[in-house]
C-alpha positions in Angstrom: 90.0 91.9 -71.1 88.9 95.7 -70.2 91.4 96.6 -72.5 89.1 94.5 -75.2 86.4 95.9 -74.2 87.3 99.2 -74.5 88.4 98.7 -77.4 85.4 97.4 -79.1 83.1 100.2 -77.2 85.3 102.7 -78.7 84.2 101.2 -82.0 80.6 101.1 -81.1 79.9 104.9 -80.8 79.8 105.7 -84.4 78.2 102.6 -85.0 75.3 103.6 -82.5 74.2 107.1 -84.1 73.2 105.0 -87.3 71.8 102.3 -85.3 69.8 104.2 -83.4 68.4 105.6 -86.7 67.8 102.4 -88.2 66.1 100.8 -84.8 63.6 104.0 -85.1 62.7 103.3 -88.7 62.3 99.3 -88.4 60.1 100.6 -85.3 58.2 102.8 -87.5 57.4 100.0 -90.0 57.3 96.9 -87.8 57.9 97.5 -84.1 59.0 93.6 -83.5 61.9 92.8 -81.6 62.7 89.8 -84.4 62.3 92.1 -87.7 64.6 94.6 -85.7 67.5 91.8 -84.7 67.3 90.6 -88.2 67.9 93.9 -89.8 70.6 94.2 -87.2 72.0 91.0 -87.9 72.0 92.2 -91.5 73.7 95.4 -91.0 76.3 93.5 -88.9 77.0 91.3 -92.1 77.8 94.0 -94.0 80.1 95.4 -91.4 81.6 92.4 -90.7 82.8 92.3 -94.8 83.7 95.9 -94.3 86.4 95.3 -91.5 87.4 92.1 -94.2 88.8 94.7 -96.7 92.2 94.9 -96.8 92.0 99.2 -97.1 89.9 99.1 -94.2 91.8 96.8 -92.1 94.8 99.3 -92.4 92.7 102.0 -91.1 91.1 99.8 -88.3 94.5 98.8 -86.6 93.7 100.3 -82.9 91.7 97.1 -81.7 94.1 94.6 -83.7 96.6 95.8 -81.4 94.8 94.8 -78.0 94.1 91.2 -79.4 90.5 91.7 -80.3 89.5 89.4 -83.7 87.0 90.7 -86.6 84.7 88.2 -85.1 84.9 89.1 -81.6 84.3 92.5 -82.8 81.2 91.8 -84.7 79.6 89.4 -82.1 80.5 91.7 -78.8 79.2 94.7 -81.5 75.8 92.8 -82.4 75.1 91.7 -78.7 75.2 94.9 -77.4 73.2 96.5 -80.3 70.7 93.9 -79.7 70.6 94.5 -75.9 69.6 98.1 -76.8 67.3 97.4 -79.3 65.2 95.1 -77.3 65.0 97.8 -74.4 64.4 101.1 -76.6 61.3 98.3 -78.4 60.4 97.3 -75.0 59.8 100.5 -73.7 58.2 102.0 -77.2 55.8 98.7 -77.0 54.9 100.0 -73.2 54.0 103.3 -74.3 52.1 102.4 -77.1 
């Protein structure tokens, strides 16, 4: 289960430098938490058709091999996204 875990966090931190970028913009344009989750949910989409390519599966074959599914990757992915979104909007909403 750590293994898993790893596995998809390892994943995650390329993932986080353009979702950082995108939470600022949908902040700068609409700071709510459900246009934000949405675009997320969007972006995750996309991602999730991404890892569905058969060239990209071949290059994605590190979190196969722990027993981690595309879904399970998405889902963990998206919940944690959306954990951090929700705080970084929180906390811009406070100061604001």
């Amino acid at each position: 289960m750590l293994n898993q875990f790893r596995a998809i966090l390892f994943y995650y931190r390329p993932i986080a430098v353009w979702s950082f970028v995108v939470t600022v913009l949908v902040t700068i344009y609409n700071p709510g938490i459900v246009c934000a989750l949405l675009t997320k949910l969007f972006l995750m989409l996309l991602f999730w058709l991404m890892i569905n390519d058969r060239n990209m599966r071949r290059k994605l074959k590190f979190y196969k091999m722990v027993g981690v599914s595309n879904f399970k990757l998405v889902a963990t992915l998206y919940a944690i996204d959306s954990l951090i979104t929700c705080s970084f909007l929180l906390l811009i909403k406070g100061f604001i």
